[in-house]
Structure formats: structure tokens, C-alpha cells
C-alpha positions in Angstrom: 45.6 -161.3 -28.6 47.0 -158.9 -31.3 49.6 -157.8 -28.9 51.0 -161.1 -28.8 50.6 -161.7 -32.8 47.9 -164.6 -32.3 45.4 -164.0 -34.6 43.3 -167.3 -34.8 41.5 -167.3 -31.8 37.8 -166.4 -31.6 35.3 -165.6 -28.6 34.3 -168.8 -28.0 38.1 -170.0 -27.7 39.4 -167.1 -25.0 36.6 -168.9 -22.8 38.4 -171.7 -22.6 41.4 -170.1 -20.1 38.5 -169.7 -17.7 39.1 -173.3 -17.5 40.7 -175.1 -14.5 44.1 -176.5 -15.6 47.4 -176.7 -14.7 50.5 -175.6 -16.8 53.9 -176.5 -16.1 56.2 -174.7 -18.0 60.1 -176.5 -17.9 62.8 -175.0 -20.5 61.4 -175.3 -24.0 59.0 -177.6 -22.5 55.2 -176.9 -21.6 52.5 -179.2 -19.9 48.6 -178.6 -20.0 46.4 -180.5 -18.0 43.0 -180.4 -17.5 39.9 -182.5 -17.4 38.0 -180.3 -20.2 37.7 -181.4 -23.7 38.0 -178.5 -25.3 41.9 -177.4 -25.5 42.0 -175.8 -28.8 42.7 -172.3 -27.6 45.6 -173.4 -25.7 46.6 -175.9 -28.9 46.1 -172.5 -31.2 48.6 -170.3 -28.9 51.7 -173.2 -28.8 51.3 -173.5 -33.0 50.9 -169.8 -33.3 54.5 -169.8 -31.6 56.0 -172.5 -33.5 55.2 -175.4 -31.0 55.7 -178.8 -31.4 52.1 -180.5 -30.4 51.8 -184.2 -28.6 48.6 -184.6 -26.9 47.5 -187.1 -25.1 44.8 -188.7 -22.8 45.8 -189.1 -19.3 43.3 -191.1 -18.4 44.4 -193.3 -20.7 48.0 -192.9 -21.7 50.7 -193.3 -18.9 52.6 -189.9 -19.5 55.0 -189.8 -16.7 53.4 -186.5 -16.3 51.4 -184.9 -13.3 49.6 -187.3 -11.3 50.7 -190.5 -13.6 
């Protein structure tokens, strides 16, 4: 991850993009879904590069997003 200037992730984190989910990457825009709990790894990568974060629940949020 140090050729990509993202420090802040740990062992146990990089196990997370094992993970099944789906990205959708639009513009400036970038969508993670996936029924795991644990997203900090990807949430750690988008701030590392200056994201703006929203999360939320899709089961119980209607996001216009995905299969909503």
C-alpha cells in the first residue's frame, strides 16, 4: 500500500478486499456494496484520498442505489 501513499491500513484490514462486494465507480463518484460489516479498509482508502464519506444501510435506507 506504500506505492499508493496509504499508510493506515493493517493485516487484518487488506482481508477485507477478499470480501464479496460490488464497486461502481461513476465520475468523482464511487459505490461499495456488500453484505459484510466490516468496510473500514475500503472507508480508510476513500479518506486516505480525500473522499467525502456517506454510508449507509441498505437494508434499511432506500439509496436509489444498486438493487434499491
Amino acid at each position: 500500500m506504500s506505492e499508493v501513499s496509504i499508510h493506515s491500513l493493517g493485516y487484518a484490514d487488506v482481508e477485507q478486499f477478499l470480501y464479496d462486494t460490488e464497486i461502481d465507480v461513476k465520475g468523482s463518484r464511487v459505490v461499495v456494496q456488500t453484505d459484510e460489516i466490516d468496510v473500514i479498509a475500503y472507508i480508510k482508502v476513500l479518506l486516505a484520498k480525500g473522499a467525502k464519506v456517506e454510508m449507509y444501510s441498505g437494508h434499511d435506507h432506500d439509496t436509489g442505489v444498486g438493487g434499491q
